[in-house]
N, C-alpha and C positions, 0 to 999 in steps of 0.2 A: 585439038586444043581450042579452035574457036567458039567449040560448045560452053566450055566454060564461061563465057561470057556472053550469056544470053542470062537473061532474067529466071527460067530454072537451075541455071547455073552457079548464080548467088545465091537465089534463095534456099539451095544446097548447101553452099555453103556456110552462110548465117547460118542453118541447121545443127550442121557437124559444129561448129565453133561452142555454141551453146551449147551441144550435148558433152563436148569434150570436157568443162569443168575447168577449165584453166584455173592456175594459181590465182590469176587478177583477180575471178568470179568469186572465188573462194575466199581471196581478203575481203572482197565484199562485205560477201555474208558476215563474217567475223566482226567486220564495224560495227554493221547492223545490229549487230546482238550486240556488241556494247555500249551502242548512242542511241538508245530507243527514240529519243525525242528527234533524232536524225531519221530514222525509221520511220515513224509516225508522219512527220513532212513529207517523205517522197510518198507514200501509201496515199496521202493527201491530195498530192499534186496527181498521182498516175490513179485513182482508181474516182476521185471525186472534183478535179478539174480545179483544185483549189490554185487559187494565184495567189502570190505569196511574194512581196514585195522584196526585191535584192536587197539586203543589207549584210554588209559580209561582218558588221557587230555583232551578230546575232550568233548565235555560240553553235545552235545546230548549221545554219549553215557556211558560219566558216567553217566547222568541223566539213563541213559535205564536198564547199571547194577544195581544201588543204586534201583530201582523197583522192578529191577527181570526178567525186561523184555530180559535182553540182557546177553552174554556169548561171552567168547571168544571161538573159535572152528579153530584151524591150523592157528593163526596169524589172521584168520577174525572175523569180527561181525558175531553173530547167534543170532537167538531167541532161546530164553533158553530152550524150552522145543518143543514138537510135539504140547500138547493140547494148550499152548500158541498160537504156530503157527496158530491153526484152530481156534481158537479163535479169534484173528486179523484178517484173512480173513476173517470169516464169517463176523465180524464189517462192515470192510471196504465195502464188498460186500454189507451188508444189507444196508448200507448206500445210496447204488447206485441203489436201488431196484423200483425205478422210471424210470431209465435209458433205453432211447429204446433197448439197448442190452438185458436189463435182462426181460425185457415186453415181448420182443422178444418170449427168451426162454419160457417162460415160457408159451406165446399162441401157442409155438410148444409142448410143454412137451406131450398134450395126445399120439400125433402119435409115439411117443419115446417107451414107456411102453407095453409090449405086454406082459400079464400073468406073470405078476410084473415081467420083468424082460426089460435091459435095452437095448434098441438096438443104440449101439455105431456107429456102423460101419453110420448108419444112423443120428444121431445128428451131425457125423463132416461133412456128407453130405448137410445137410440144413445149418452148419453153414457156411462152404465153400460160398454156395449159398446167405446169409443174409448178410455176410461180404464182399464180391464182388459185390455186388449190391450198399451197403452204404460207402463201406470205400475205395472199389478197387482204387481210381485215386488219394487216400489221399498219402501224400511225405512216403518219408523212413522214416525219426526221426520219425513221428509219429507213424506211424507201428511199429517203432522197440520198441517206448518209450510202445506202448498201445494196441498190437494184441494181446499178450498172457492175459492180465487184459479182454479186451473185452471175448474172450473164458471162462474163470471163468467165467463173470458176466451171460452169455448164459447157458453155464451149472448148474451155483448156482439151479435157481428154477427148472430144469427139476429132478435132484435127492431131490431138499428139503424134507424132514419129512421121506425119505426111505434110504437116502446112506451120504457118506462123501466122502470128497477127501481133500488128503494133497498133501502136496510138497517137492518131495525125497530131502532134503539137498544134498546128494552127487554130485547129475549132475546139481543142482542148478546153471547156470553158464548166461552170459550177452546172450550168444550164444542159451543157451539150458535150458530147464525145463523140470523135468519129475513128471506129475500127477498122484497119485495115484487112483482111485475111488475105491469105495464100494459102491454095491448096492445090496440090499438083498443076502449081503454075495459074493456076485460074483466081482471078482476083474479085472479092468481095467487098463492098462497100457497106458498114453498117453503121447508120450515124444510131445513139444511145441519148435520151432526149428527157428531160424532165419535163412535163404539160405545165405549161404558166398561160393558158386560156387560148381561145381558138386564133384569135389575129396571131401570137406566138407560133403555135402550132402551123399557121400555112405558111408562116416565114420560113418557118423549120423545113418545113417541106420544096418550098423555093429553093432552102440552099443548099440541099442537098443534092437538087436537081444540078444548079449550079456547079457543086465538086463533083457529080458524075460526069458532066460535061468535061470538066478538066481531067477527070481521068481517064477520058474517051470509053466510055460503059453507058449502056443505053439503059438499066437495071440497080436500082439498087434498094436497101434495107433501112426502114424505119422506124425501133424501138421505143415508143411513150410510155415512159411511166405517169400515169395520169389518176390525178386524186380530186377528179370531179366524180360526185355521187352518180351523177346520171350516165355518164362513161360505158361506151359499147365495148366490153373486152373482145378482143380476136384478133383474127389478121383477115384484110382486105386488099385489095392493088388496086393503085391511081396511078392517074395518066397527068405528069404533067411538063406542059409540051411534049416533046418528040419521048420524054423517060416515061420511066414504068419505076413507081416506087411501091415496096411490099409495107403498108405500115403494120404492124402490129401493137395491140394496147394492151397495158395490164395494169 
């Protein structure tokens, strides 16, 4: 019994809960498909870090509190809970699971997985590669509106039926995302980074260093979308202090 409550032991769980479809999941979805403009808010908040000021006037989200979907969290909109959260993304993502991003991932996923375990450093490699091939010459707004949404949709099927990944609230910001993975128990850190010039860029890199420290991980992942002309796309590892962080650019 005491296995269950070890951290593969939840993260089982969380699994099973979301794959079961509860009724709750299921009224969800049904909101959503009838308050688009409630829709469009959380897609907002959870895929482009939008903050979005509490005002429960506002028609989408009282609609969102009066569900349960939405909370207020330091003056802004949140989703009310974590499993909420992975709940909506899975949606949204499953939804997209026709998408050449997420076909993508998914006819790369065998080379990813070596003795169940998950080689990251190499997923942001191909993704680098797969998203500079189809998207590199596409404007900023677009990048900035839909790179980090594309990277979930990439990722979704390579962990499906083995791991999860949420979305740390804290650094949730327009600029920055950081994702969490689990995959058979082994935890990945990848912050998701919009390039606003190089002083930005080493802060980014600082703080990331920083949440690996608090998550006691001496490794972790750094995705720039970067819309400087002269821009080295790849992936490279830096040292800073005692961390090792993988950046990747595209």
């Amino acid at each position: 019994m005491g296995s269950v409550w070890t951290k593969e032991g939840i993260g089982q769980a969380v699994k099973n809960i979301l794959k079961e479809g509860m009724l709750l999941f299921e009224s969800m979805a049904k909101q959503l498909d009838t308050y688009k403009e409630l829709r469009d808010m959380i897609e907002d908040i959870l895929y482009r870090g939008r903050r979005i000021p509490f005002s429960p006037e506002q028609k989408s989200i009282n609609l969102g509190v009066m569900f349960g979907f939405l909370k207020e969290a330091d003056g802004q909109v949140a989703v009310a809970n974590r499993m909420f959260e992975m709940c909506l993304l899975n949606l949204f993502l499953a939804e997209e699971s026709r998408s050449d991003v997420y076909v993508q991932g998914e006819s790369d996923r065998i080379q990813f997985i070596k003795d169940d375990r998950l080689d990251m450093d190499l997923v942001l490699k191909k993704f680098v590669e797969y998203f500079d091939e189809i998207y590199g010459s596409s404007d900023v707004k677009f990048i900035e509106a839909q790179g980090r949404r594309f990277f979930l949709l990439y990722l979704k099927p390579i962990i499906n039926g083995a791991g999860n990944y949420y979305i740390e609230a804290q650094t949730r910001d327009a600029r920055r995302t950081d994702v969490i993975v689990d995959y058979h128990g082994e935890q990945f850190i990848v912050a998701l980074k919009i390039w606003h010039g190089n002083e930005y860029n080493e802060r980014g890199e600082k703080q990331l260093a920083d949440y690996l420290e608090y998550y006691h991980k001496d490794k972790g992942y750094l995705l720039s979308f970067n819309f400087n002309k002269n821009k080295k796309i790849g992936v490279n590892e830096i040292r800073i202090g005692n961390k090792t962080v993988v950046e990747a650019v595209v």
